[in-house]
DRENKE-951413 format. One record per residue (C-alpha): x, y, z; residue in one letter. Coordinates in steps of 0.1 Angstrom, whole numbers, padded with zeros to 4 digits, always signed. Each point is the difference from the previous one (the first is absolute). Layout:
<sites>
XYZA ...
</sites>
This chain:
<sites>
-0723-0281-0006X -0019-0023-0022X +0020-0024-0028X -0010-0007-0033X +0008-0023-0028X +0022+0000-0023X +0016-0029-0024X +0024-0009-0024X +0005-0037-0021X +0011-0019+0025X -0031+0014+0027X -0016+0019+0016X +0012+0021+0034X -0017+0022+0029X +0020+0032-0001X -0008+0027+0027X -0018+0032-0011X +0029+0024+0018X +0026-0012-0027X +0003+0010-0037X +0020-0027-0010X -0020-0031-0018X +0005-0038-0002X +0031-0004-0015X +0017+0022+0025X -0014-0019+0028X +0015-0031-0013X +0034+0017-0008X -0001+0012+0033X -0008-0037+0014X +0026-0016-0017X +0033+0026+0001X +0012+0007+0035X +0038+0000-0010X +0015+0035+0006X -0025+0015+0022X +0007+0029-0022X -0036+0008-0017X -0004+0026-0032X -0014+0029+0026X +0036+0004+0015X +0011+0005-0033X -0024+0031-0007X +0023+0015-0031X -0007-0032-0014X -0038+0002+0002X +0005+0036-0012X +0017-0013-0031X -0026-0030-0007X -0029+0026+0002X +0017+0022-0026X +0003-0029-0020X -0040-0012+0004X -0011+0041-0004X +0020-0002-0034X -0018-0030-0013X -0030+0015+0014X +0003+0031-0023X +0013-0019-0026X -0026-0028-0005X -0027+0036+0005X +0018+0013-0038X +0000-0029-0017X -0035-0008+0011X -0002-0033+0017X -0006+0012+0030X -0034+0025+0010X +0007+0033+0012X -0022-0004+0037X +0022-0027+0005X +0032+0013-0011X -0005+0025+0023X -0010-0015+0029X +0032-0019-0003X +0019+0026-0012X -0009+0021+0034X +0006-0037+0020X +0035+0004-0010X +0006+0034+0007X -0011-0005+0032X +0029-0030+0006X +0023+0025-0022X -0010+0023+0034X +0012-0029+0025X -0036-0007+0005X -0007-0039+0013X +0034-0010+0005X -0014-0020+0025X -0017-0022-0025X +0032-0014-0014X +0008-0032+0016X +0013-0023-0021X +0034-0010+0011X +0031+0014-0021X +0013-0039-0009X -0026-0011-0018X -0006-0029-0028X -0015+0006-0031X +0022+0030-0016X -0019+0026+0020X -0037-0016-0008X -0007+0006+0034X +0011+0038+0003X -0021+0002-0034X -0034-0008+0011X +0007+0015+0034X +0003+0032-0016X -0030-0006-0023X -0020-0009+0026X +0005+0032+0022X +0000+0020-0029X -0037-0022-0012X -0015+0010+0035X +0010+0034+0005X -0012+0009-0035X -0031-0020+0006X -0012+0021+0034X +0006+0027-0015X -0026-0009-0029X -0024-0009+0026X +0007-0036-0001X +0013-0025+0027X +0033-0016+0004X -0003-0033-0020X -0025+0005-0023X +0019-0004-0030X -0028-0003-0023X +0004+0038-0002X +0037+0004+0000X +0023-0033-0004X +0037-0001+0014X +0006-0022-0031X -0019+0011-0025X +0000+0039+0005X +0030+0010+0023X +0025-0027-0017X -0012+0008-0033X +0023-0004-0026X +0027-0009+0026X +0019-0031+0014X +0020-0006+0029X +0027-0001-0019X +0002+0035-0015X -0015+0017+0028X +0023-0015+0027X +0033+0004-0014X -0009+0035-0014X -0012+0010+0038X +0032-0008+0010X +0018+0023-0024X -0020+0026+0010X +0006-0005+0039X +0037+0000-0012X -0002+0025-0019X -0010+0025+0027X +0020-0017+0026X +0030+0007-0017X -0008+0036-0002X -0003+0001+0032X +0035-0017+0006X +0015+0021-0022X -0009+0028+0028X +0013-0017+0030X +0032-0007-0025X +0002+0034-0011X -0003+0013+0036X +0029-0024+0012X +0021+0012-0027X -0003+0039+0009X +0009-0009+0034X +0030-0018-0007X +0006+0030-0020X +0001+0021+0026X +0025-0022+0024X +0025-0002-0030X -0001+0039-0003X +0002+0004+0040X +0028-0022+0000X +0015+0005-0032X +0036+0012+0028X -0001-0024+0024X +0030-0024-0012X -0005-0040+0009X +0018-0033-0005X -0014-0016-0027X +0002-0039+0006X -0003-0032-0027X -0007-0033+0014X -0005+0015+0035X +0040+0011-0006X +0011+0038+0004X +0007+0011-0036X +0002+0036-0009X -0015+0029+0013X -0037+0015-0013X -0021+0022+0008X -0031-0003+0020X -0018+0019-0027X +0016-0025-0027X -0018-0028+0026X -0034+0015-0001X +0003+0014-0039X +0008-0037-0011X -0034-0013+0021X -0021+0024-0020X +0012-0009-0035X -0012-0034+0009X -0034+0017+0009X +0001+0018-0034X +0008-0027-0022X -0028-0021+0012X -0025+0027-0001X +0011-0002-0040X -0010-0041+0000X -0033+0011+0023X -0009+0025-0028X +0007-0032-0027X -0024-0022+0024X -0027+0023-0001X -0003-0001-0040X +0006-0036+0002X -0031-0002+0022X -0021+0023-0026X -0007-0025-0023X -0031-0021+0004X -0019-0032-0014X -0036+0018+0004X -0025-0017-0023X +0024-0030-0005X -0031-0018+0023X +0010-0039+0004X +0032-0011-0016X +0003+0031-0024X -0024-0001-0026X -0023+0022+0008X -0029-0025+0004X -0033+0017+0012X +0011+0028-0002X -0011+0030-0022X +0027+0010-0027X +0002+0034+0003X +0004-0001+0035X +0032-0008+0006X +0006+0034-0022X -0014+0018+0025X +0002-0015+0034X +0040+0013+0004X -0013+0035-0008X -0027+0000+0027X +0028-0013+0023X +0026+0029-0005X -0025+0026+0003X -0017-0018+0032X +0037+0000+0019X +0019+0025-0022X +0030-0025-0013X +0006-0012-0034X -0006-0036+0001X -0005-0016-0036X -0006-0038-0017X +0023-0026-0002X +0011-0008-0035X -0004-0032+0004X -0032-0009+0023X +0008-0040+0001X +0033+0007+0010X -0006+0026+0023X -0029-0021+0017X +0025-0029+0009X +0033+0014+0006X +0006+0017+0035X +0037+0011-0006X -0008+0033+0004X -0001-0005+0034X +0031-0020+0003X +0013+0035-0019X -0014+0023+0028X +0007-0022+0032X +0036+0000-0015X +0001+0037+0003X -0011-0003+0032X +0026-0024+0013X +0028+0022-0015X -0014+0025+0018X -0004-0018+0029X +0034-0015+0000X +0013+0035-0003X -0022+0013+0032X +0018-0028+0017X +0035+0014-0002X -0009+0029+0006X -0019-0009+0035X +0028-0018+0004X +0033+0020-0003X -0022+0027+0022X +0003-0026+0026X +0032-0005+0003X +0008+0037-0004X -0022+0007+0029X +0023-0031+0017X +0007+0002+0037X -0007+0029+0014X +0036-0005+0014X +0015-0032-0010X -0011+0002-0040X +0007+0020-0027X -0023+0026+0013X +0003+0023-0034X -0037+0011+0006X -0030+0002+0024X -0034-0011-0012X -0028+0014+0020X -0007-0018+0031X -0034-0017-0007X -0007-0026+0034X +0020-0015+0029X +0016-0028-0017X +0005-0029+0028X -0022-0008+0030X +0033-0010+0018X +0026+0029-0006X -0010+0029+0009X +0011+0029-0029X +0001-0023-0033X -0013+0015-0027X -0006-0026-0033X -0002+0015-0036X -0034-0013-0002X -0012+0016-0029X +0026-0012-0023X -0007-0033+0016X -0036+0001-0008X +0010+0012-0038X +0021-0028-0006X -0024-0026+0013X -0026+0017-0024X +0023-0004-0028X +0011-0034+0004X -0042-0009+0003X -0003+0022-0037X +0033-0025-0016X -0018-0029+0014X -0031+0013-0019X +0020+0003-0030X +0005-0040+0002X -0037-0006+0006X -0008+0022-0032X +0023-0017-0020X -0015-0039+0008X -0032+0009-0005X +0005+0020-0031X +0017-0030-0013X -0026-0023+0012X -0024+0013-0028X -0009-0031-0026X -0017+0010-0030X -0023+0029-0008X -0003+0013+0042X +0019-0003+0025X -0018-0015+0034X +0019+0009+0027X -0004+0041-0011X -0011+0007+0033X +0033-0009+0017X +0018+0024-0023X -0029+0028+0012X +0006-0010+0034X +0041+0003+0002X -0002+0030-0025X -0023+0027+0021X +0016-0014+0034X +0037+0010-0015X -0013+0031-0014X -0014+0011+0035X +0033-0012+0019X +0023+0022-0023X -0022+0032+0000X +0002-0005+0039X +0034-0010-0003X +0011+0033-0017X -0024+0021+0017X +0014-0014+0037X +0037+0002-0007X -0007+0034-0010X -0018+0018+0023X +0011-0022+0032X +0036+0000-0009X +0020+0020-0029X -0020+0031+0009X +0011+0002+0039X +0035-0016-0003X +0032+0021+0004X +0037-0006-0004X +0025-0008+0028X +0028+0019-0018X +0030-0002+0022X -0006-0038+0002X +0002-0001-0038X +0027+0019-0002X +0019-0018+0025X -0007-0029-0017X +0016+0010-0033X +0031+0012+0017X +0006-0032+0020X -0005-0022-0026X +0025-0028-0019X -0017+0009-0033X +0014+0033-0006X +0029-0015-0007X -0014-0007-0035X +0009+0034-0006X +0037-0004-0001X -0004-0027-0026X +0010+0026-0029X +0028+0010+0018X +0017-0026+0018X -0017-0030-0020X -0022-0026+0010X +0033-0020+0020X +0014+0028+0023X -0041+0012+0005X -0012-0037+0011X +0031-0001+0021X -0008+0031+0020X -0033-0014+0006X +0013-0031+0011X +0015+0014+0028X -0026+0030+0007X -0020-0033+0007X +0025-0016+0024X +0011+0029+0016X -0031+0020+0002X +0022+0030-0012X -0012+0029-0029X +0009-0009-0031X +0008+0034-0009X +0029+0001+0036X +0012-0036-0021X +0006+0013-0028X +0017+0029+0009X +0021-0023+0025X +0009-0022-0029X +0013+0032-0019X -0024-0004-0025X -0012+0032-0008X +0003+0038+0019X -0025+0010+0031X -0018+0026-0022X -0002-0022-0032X -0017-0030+0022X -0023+0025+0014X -0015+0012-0028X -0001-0038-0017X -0022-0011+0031X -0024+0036+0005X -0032-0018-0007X -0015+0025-0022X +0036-0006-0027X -0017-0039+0000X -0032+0005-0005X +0001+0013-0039X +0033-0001-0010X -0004+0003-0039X -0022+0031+0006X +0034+0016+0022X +0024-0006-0027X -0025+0018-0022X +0004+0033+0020X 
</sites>
């Protein structure tokens, strides 16, 4: 391939003929090798960025500032990256100076070139169609950028809200196949009172249910934009009508229901909205965690835990003793979420990093965002289908667990009072005796009377019995 040249102020450059991407792409690319991340692996992203440029496109075409053979050529340029077309051509690394000035021009300039083959044109001759002055029109870094991301975020969270919704139902379905199996329930690592199985697995997918409610909140946090707020929020060089317009072309381009900011200036330099969703995505995270978790130490042993469950038996789990099994997915989940709580901290420094009307460090915010957006969809998506969906109960084990336990003497305490209750436990502990043979040795109360104290299934709801 042949090069040809391009420039910008500060030069001019030699830029291959196989690349779409123009001179200030080149030099982004040149100067940020931090992350070794670039904006192709992050192809939702480019998605959302071309809906973004296909909006101003259409909306630049009504107001009349921009020619209709040029409109759409670009127009059909961004369908084409809408399609996953030229991901290729995205190179820029994710941390990045310049608020996202780089990711910018690097989708101008692929969208430029594309448009201007197809008008019969070759790549760089911008005297027919200018990144700048045709594809940017009307636009700024800092209202496209930030608005891109929204978008992205938008439809990421859609699709977390699957994987969420899908972990939920199967947790679901555990707490309704175990709703009878009766366990020890335990605070502090201690035996308590006794539960249910199902109780275990019910209260896992409340936590899944309450964050889908704060995902749904995110997602109309993230459907407010700062489209046509161009450099700082004004508006400068940029058509007044358009900003009435550009929103519309958006929701009917991706089918959400994105709308203006109130305040553009505002809305330009402050990136708390982010700090709102990465918070959601912590708590959810944090939740995930537990969950992964208690699983493990359910699944404890085989033979020398607790041993209250099996999860499904994924890889050998030692390269020296022969049989071990680790609860590797539940591993993997919890390193996931403590990388999306780490995020969280990033997201929150470089939001409040922000001095004046734009925050610099935008890209760092990007960056940590979509990364703990893809770890928790994988997150729920792995847990479920790798583990709740093939685990079963070991019943007897939970059973036997209940009825060997110290903590049942808690349900004496009515009875006998807190004294005479922690005393029998006292010795159960010393003596390794029942505490139900203790009591009755002690005189306490009659065989039949201690027996139907200690059935597990009298302790497990014991309002609801004195109802019937």
């Amino acid at each position: 391939m042949g090069t040809r040249k391009e420039h910008d102020f500060i030069g001019e450059l030699e830029i291959s003929d196989d690349v779409y991407y123009g001179v200030q792409t080149f030099r982004a690319l040149d100067n940020f090798q931090m992350s070794g991340r670039k904006l192709k692996d992050y192809p939702f992203f480019i998605k959302a960025f071309a809906q973004i440029k296909k909006a101003a496109i259409l909306a630049n075409k009504e107001v009349g500032v921009l020619d209709s053979t040029k409109a759409d050529a670009l127009a059909k340029a961004a369908d084409r990256l809408i399609q996953g077309e030229f991901l290729e051509q995205f190179v820029v690394d994710m941390i990045q100076g310049g608020a996202g000035t780089s990711t910018n021009m690097n989708v101008n300039e692929v969208l430029t070139n594309i448009a201007l083959e197809s008008m019969g044109h070759k790549k760089g001759e911008y005297q027919f169609l200018h990144p700048n002055d045709h594809t940017n029109l009307g636009q700024s870094t800092n209202d496209t950028y930030p608005s891109s991301i929204k978008v992205a975020t938008w439809n990421k969270l859609s699709d977390l809200t699957k994987a969420m919704e899908a972990l939920k139902t199967e947790l679901e379905n555990k707490a309704r196949e175990f709703k009878d199996v009766i366990k020890m329930g335990r605070t502090e690592l201690e035996d308590a009172v006794p539960t249910t199985l199902g109780n275990t697995f019910n209260a896992f997918a409340s936590y899944i249910k309450s964050d889908l409610e704060r995902v749904q909140y995110a997602k109309e946090v993230m459907s407010t934009l700062n489209m046509g707020a161009t450099a700082i929020g004004t508006g400068i060089n940029c058509h007044p009508d358009y900003k009435n317009i550009v929103e519309k072309k958006l929701n009917e381009i991706t089918g959400g229901n994105f709308k203006p900011a109130e305040d553009l200036i505002a809305a330009t330099q402050d990136t708390a909205d982010f700090v709102f969703v990465s918070g959601v995505l912590k708590t959810a995270a944090v939740r995930l965690n537990k969950i992964a978790n208690d699983l493990r130490l359910m699944n404890s042993g085989p033979r020398c835990g607790l041993g209250e469950i099996n999860l499904p038996k994924m890889q050998p789990g030692s390269s020296i003793m022969p049989g071990k099994v680790n609860p590797v997915i539940c591993e993997v989940v919890q390193e996931a979420c403590y990388e999306v709580i780490g995020n969280d901290t990033t997201i929150m420094l470089c939001s409040e990093r922000g001095e004046f009307e734009l925050n610099a460090v935008e890209p760092g915010i990007a960056y940590a965002l979509f990364n703990s957006l893809i770890l928790l969809e994988n997150a729920m998506k792995t847990l479920a289908s790798k583990a709740i969906k093939g685990l079963n109960a070991n019943v007897e084990a939970c059973k036997k667990s209940v009825l060997n336990s110290i903590g049942i003497v808690t349900a004496f305490n009515p009875i006998l009072g807190y004294e005479k209750s922690a005393s029998i436990a006292k010795e159960a502990l010393q003596t390794g005796k029942a505490v139900g043979d203790i009591c009755l040795e002690r005189g306490y109360l009659p065989k039949e009377e201690i027996e139907k104290i200690l059935d597990p299934q009298n302790m497990l709801n014991p309002q609801m019995k004195a109802k019937k």
